[in-house]
N, C-alpha and C positions, 0 to 999 in steps of 0.2 A: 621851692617846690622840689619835692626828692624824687630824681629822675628811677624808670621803671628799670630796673640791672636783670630781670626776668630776660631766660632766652625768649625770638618770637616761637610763637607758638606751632607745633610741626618741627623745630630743627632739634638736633641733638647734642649737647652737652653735659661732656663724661669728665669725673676722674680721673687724676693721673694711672691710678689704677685698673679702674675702669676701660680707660682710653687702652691702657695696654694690651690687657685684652683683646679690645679687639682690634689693635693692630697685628696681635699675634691670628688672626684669623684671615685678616685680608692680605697678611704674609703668606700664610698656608696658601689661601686662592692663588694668587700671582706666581708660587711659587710651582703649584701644581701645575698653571694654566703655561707656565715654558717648560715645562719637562714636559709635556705633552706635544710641544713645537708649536706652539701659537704665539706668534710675535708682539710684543705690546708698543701698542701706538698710542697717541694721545694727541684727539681735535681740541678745540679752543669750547672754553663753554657757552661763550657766547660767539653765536651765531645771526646770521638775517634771516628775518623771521619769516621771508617767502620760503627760504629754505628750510626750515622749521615745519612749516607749516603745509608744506605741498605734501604730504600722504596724509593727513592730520584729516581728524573727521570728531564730528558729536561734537565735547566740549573743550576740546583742546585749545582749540584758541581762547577759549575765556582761562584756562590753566596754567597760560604760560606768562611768564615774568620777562614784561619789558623793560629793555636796559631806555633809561633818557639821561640825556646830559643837560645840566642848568645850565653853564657855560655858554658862552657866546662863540660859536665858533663856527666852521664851515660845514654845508647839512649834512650828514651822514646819513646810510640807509638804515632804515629802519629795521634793529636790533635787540633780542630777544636772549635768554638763557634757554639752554637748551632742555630738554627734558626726560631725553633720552638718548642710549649710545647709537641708533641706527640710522638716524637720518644723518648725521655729522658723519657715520662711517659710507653712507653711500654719498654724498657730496667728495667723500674723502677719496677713494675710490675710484670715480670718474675724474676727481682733480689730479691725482700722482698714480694715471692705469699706465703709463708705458715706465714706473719706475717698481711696480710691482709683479711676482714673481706667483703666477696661479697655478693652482689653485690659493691665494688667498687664506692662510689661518693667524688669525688675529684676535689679539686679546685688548681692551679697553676695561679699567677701573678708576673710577673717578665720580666727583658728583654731579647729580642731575637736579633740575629743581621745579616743580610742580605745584603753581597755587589752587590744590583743591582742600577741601576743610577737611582740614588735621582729625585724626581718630588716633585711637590706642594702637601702635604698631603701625602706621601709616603716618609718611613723612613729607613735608615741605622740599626740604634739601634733604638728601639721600646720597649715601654709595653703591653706585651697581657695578659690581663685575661682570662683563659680558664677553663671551668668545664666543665667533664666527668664521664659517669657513666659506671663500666668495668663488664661487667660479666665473671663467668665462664663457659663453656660450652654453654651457653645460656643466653636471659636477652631479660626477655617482653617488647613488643613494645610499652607499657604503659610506659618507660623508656623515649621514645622520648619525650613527652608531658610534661615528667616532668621537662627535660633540657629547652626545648623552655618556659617552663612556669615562669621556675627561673631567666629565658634571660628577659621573659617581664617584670615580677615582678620588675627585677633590673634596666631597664631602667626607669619602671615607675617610682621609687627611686628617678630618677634626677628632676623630677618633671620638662620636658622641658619644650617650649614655644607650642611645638609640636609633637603630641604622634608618639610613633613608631610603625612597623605593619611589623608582621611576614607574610613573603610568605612562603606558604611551597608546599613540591611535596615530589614524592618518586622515587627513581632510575629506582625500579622493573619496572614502570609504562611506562616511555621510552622503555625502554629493551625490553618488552612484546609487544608494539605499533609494535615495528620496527619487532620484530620478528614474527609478523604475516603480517606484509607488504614482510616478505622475507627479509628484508635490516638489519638482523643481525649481517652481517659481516663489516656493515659499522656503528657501533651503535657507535665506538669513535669517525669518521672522521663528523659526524651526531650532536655529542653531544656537541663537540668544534661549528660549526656552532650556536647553538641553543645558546650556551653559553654567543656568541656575540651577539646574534639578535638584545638586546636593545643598544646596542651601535651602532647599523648602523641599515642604511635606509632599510624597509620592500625589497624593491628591490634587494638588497645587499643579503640578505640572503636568498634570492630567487636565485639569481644568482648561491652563492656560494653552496647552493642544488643540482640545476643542472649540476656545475662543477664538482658535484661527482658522474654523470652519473647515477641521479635518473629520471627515466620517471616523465613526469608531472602530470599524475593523484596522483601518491605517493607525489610528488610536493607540491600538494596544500594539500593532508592531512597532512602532516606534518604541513605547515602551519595554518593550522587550528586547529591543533591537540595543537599549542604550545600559540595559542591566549586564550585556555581555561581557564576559572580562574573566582572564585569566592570564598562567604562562603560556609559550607559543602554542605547542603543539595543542593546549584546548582552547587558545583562541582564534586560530586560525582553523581549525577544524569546525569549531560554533559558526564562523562566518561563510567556509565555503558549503555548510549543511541548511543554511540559506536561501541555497540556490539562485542566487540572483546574476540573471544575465545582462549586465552593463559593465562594457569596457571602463569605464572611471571604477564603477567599484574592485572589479576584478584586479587593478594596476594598484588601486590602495592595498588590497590587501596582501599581493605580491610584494610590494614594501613593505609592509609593516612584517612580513615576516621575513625578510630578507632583514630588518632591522634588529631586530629580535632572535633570528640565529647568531646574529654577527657577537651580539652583546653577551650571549647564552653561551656562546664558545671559549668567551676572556673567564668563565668563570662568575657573569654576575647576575647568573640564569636567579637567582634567589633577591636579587634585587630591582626587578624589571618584570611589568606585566601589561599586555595588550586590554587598554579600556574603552568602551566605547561613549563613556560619559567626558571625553579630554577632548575639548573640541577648541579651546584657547579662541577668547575671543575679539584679536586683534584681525582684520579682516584678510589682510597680507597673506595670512598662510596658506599652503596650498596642496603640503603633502603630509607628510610627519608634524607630528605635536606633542609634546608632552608637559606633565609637570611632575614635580617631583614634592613627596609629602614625608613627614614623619608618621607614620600608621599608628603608633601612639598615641599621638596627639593632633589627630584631625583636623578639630576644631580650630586648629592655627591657621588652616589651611594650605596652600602650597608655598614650598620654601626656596623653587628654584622653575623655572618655565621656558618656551622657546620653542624653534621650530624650524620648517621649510620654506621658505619663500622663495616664485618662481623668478621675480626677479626686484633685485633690489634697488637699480637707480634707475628705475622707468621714467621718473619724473625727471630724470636732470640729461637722459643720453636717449639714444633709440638701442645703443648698443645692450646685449642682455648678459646681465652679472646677477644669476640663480646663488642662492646661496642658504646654508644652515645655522642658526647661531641658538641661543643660551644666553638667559641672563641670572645669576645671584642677585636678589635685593638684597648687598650686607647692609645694612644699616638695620632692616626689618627681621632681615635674619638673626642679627646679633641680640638685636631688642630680645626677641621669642626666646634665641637661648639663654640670657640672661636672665631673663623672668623665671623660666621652667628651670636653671637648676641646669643644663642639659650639658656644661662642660667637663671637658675630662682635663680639661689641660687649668695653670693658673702661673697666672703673670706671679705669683706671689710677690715679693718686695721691687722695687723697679732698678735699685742698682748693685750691682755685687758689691763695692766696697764703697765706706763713708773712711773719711781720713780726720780725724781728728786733733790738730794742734792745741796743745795746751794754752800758749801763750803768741803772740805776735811774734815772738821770738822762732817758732818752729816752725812758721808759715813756708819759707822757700823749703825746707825737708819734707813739710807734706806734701808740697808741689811737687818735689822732684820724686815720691812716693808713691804718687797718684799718675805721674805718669810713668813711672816703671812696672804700674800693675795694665796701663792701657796698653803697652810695648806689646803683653802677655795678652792682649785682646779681654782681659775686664774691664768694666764698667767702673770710672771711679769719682768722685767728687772731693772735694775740699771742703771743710764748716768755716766758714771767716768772719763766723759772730762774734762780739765779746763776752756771750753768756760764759757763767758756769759748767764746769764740766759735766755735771751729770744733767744739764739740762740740753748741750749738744749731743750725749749720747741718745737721749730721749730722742729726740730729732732724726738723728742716724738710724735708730731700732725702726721708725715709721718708712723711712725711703729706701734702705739698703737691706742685705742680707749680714753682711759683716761689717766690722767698725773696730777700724786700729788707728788707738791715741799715741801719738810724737810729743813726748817728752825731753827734756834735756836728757835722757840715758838710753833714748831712740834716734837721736842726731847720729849718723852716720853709722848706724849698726846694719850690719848684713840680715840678724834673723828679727824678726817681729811678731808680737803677736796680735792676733786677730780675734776680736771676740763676735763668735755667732750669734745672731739673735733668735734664732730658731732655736738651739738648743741649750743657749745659754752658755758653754763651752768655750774656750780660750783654742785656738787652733795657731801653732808656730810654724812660719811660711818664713823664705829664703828671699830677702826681698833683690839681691844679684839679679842683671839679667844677663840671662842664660839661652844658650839653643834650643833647650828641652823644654819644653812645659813641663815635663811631668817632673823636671829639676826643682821646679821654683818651690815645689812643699817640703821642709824638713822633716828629715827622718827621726 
């Protein structure tokens, strides 16, 4: 019977090329997320699943992948993979809080794994890059600005075809609308509607308004309420011409433009705008929300998400650790850019030089060849087939950018030559090592 060699269905596997790729993007992420001073730590993926599953709501427990051992051995507790970076970071948190330094800026990338049914661009196992900043006790709303600014910064990194554009809102801001409408009691059944609005028709979410036996004058304010959106100065002017007098709205939207000068200031007032349709709908949040979309290409939906939480290990301490985070789905991300085209950068060939020995005979010269070009921090490999020459070069043109053959009249020569596969061209390099780099290419 000829076993099934298909990946399972949900996970991804790339190309050597491919892969490159995008490991050259989740270089960028990590790279941008400690220049920004967010520290990278790394929990375990599997976790016990009370831990797992204590904020967990809806279908999360039929989602998550149980670890079991066939083994016969001593009982262990009952163990799960995880499925996201927040709950291993607040277990993490409250485990190692007297060896940590608050405010709390932390970066995690790694994968996560979630059995719900696989779709196009939705993944089984996944990579998310998440930064969060944790405080204790407390932690200024200058905090959120500073996540979404490191979100942008990092994107801008990929240098796409097409910028990206944070939408932001604040939870208070809803909260406070509804609760001077009277319709507090219905602020989730309310916030799930709003949540879909852009994916179904203006009517649709009309309907399903009044399905929750909201009179229609409230009706259309909501409706209205949730088309608002703009840069600061017309969205916070749209909301305080409002007029609504409730402390929670009033405190939202003092954040949100406190968020919004702070980001308007760095310079990325053209990439950031207050929405009223961004209501994220994980239940946790509680102040700031945003996501971040390609305006081009909508239809992807959002490319990067996150928020306020007032506090994040409620379930494991009494003590309170408020905190702001951000996550990248790369896995999802990469997929989108991959499909649309949307790169600027390219792995092109995966190694600078392929070293070619003609015979068994030139093998220790290519050796010592190969690594006098790694001394110089290139990339180099060895062919130690017994094919024909022009069939190792063929080999060499598909993996590398350059490809220099060791002959008997290349045994111990200082200069070499290198043939490019790009332009086809012979290039003579100094193969000596030297203190200069820019010694090693002959004149």
């Amino acid at each position: 019977m000829k076993v099934n060699t298909s990946p399972i269905s949900g996970t991804q596997e790339l190309t050597p090329e491919t892969q490159a790729n995008f490991d050259i993007l989740k270089t960028k992420i990590n790279d941008s997320y400690q220049k920004h001073g967010y520290f990278n730590i790394e929990t375990p993926s599997i976790e016990r699943t009370e831990i797992l599953l204590a904020k967990a709501g809806g279908d999360t427990e039929k989602q998550i992948y149980k670890v079991v051992k066939t083994t016969e051995s001593e009982l262990e507790a009952d163990q799960a993979l995880r499925f996201d970076h927040t709950v291993p970071l607040a277990r993490y948190v409250v485990e190692h809080e007297n060896d940590l330094t608050f405010p709390f800026k932390v970066a995690q990338s790694g994968l996560n794994f979630r059995g719900e049914r696989a779709q196009k661009g939705r993944f089984r196992e996944f990579y998310q890059c998440d930064i969060d900043v944790i405080g204790r006790d407390s932690l200024p709303v200058a905090y959120d600005a500073d996540v979404i600014a490191t979100l942008l910064d990092t994107f801008n990194d990929f240098n796409l075809s097409t910028p990206v554009l944070a939408r932001i809102s604040n939870r208070k801001i809803l909260s406070g609308f509804l609760e001077a409408l009277g319709l507090d009691k219905k602020t989730k059944e309310i916030s799930n509607v709003i949540d879909h609005a852009e994916k179904v028709t203006p009517e649709k979410t009309k309907m399903d308004l009044e399905e929750l036996e909201i009179n229609k004058t409230d009706v259309k304010k909501i409706l209205d309420f949730i088309e608002l959106k703009g840069n600061r100065s017309l969205i916070i002017a749209e909301l305080n011409n409002l007029e609504i007098n409730n402390e929670t709205f009033k405190a939202g939207v003092y954040e949100l433009d406190q968020v919004l000068y702070l980001l308007e200031s760095v310079g990325l007032d053209e990439q950031v705008e207050g929405d009223m349709k961004i209501i994220r709908g994980l239940d946790y949040y509680t102040g700031t929300v945003f996501e971040f979309i390609l305006p081009e290409y909508k239809n992807i939906g959002s490319v990067c998400g996150g928020g306020r939480y007032e506090n994040l290990a409620g379930f494991f301490t009494k003590k309170s650790f408020p905190g702001v985070g951000g996550s990248i789905g790369l896995t999802r991300l990469f997929y989108v850019l991959n499909e649309k085209n949307l790169f600027n950068f390219d792995s092109q060939n995966l190694l600078d030089y392929v070293i070619i020995p003609v015979t068994e005979s030139e093998y220790d010269e290519a050796f010592n060849v190969a690594r006098r070009l790694r001394e110089k921090n290139y990339s180099a490999t060895v062919v130690l087939t017994d094919k024909k020459l022009s069939d190792k070069m063929g080999y060499a043109a598909k993996v590398a950018k350059k490809g220099i053959v060791i002959g008997e009249a290349e045994i111990g020569a200082t200069s070499l030559t290198a043939r490019n596969f790009t332009t086809g061209e012979n290039e003579e390099l100094n193969i000596e090592v030297t203190s200069n780099p820019e010694d090693f290419w002959a004149d």
